[in-house]
N, C-alpha and C positions, 0 to 999 in steps of 0.2 A: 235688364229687360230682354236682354238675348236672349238668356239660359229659359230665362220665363216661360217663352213659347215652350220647352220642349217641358219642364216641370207641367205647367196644363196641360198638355197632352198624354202624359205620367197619369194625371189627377183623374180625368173621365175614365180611365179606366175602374175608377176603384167607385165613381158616383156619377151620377145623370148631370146632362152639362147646368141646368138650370136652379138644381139643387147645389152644386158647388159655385156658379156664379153669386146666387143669392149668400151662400156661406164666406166668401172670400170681400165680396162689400159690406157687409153689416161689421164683420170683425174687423175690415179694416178703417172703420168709420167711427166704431167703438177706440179703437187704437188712435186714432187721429183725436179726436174729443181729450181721450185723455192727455194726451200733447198739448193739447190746449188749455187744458186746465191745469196744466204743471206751469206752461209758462204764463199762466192769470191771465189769457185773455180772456177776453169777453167774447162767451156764448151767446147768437143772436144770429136772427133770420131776418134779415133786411128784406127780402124779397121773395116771399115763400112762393108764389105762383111759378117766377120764373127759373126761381132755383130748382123746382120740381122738373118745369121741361127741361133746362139744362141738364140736372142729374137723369134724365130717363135717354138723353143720347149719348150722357159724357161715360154712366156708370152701366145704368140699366141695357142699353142696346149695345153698347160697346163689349162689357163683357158677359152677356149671352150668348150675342152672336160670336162672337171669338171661340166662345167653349164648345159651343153647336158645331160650329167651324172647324174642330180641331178636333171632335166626335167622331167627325164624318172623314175628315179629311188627315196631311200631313202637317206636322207643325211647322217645316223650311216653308213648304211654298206660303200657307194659311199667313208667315208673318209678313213675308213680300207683299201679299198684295193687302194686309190692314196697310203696312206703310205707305202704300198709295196717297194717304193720305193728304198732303200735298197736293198732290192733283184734283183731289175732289175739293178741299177746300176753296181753290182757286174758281173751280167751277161753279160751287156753290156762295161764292159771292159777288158772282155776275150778277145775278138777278137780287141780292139781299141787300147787299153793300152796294151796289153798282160798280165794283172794282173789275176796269176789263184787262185783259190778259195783255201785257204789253212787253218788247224786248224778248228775253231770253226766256221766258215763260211760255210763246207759241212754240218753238223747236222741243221747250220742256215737255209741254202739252201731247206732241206727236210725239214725242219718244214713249211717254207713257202706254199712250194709246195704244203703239206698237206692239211694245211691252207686255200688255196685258191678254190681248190678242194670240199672242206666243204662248202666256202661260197657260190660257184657258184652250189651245188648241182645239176649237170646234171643228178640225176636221176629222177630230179623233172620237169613238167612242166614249159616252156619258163618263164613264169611270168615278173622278171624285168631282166633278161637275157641280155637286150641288155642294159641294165645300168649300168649292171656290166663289159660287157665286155668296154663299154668308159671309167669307173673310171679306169679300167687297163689299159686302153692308156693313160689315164692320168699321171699314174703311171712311163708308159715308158716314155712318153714324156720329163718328170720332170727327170727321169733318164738321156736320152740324153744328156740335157741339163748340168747337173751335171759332166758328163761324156766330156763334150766339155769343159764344164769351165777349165776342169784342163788338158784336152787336148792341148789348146791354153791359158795356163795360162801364158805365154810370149808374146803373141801377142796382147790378149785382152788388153783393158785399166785395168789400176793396180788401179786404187780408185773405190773400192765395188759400192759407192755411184754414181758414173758416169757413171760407165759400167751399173748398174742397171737401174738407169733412160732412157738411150738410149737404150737399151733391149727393154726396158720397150714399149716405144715410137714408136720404128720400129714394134715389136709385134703388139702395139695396133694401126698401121696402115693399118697393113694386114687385121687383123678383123675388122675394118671399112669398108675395101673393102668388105671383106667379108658380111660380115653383108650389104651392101648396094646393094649387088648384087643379094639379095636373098629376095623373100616376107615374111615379116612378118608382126604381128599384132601391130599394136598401141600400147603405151609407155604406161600406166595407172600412171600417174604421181600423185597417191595419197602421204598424207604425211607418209605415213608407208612406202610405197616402198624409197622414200629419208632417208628415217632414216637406212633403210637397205643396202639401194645404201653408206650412209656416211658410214657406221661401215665397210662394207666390201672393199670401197677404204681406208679408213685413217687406220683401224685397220688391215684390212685383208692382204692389199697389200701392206701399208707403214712401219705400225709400226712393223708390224708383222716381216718382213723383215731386218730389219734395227735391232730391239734386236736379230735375231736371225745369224745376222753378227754380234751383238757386243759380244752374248757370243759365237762364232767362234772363236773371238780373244783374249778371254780371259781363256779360259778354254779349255783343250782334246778335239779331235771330239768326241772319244769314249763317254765321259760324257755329251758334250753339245747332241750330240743324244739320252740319256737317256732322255731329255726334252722332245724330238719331239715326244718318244712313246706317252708321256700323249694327243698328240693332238687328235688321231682316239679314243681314250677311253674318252676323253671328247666329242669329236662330238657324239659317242654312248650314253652317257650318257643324253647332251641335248636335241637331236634329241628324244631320249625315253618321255624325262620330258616335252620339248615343242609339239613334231609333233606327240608324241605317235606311235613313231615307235618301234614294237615290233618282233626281229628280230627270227627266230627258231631256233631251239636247234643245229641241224648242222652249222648253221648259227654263232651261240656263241662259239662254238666249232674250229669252223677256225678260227674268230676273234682273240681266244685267243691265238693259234696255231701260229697266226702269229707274236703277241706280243709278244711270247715267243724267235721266228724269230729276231725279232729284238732286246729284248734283249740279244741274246747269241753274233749279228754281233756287239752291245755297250760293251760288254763282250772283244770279240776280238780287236776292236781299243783298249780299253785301255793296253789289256796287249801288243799290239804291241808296240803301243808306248812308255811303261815299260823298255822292248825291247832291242828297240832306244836310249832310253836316256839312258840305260847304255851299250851301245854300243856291244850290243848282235848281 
């Protein structure tokens, strides 16, 4: 998921963000089905309504905006601030869940904010301005998303692998529409954009996904999200080594702001669920 950022920022070069959003879900959703049918499960849409809005913020907004995001803008910072994600979740299920922000999650809360502030320095000239404010929709979107899964965790289909593939599939039908309704430029089908187009369907959208269900179910949230910090500090890292993106001192400053964001909310799940288990 690190390396991913900069591979989609590879990819809009060679095609329109909307044209390879909608190419990188349909194929990966195709590839998922067939996992599915290898290992005989049962094809089935439990809940076609709301598997459709789920998949238009898990797949469809998520990675539009990302692409748009990473069009306009650099893939370090663009994956910083999707990872926000955290924070908006939190926030978005004040009002959904009624879940309010308690313990180590209000210092979380302010450091983000902080955070963010830094990166988007408003006191500086427009610049990639409108890139940043998509990787934050992104951020939200992928929040929603998260926010409905366990909203409708009884309605949704119950096998990860099934609800994700049809997510997947509905999402990456809209952005075909989308994407077909709209002019863009020619496909440059050289063999470097296929190598990037493969890494970012099998690696970015499958594999990716699929370990980071499997340490969901085997390990704490609190500690399986200690993982996810390493993804925006490795997109930082590659995106420096390959695109020579070199980000400014305010800039590093929120980065880190917000990592610290995240880990104080890794901080909190675990000792929640500490907690929990001994029936605190």
């Amino acid at each position: 998921w690190g390396y991913t950022w900069v591979a989609m920022k590879e990819a809009v070069r060679f095609i329109d963000p909307f044209d390879f959003s909608a190419l990188r879900a349909v194929a990966g959703a195709l590839l998922m089905f067939g996992a599915i049918l290898f290992l005989g499960k049962p094809v089935r849409l439990r809940s076609p309504v709301r598997t459709l809005v789920f998949g238009l913020f898990q797949t469809a907004g998520f990675n539009a905006l990302a692409a748009w995001a990473l069009y306009t803008g650099g893939a370090g910072k663009t994956a910083v601030l999707v990872y926000t994600l955290p924070f908006w979740t939190l926030v978005i299920a004040w009002p959904l869940l009624g879940e309010r922000l308690r313990g180590l999650q209000w210092p979380a809360a302010l450091l983000a904010a902080a955070g963010l502030l830094l990166v988007f320095e408003p006191w500086q000239p427009a610049g990639t301005a409108v890139s940043k404010w998509l990787a934050l929709a992104t951020a939200l979107s992928w929040g929603m998303s998260a926010v409905l899964a366990k909203k409708w965790r009884d309605a949704l289909e119950p096998d990860l692998l099934v609800l994700t593939a049809w997510q997947m599939l509905l999402g990456g039908a809209v952005l075909t529409v989308i994407a077909l309704s709209i002019p863009t430029r020619a496909i440059d089908w050289t063999p470097y954009f296929w190598i990037v187009l493969v890494y970012c369907t099998v690696a970015g959208s499958i594999a990716g996904w699929l370990l980071w269900l499997f340490i969901l179910r085997r390990l704490p949230a609190g500690i399986a999200g200690l993982s996810i910090m390493a993804v925006p500090a490795l997109g930082v890292l590659f995106a420096r080594l390959q695109l020579g993106e070199d980000p400014s001192a305010a800039e590093w400053s929120g980065m880190l702001l917000i990592g610290a964001s995240l880990a104080l909310l890794c901080v909190h799940a675990v000792r929640d669920r500490q907690e929990t288990a001994n029936g605190k």
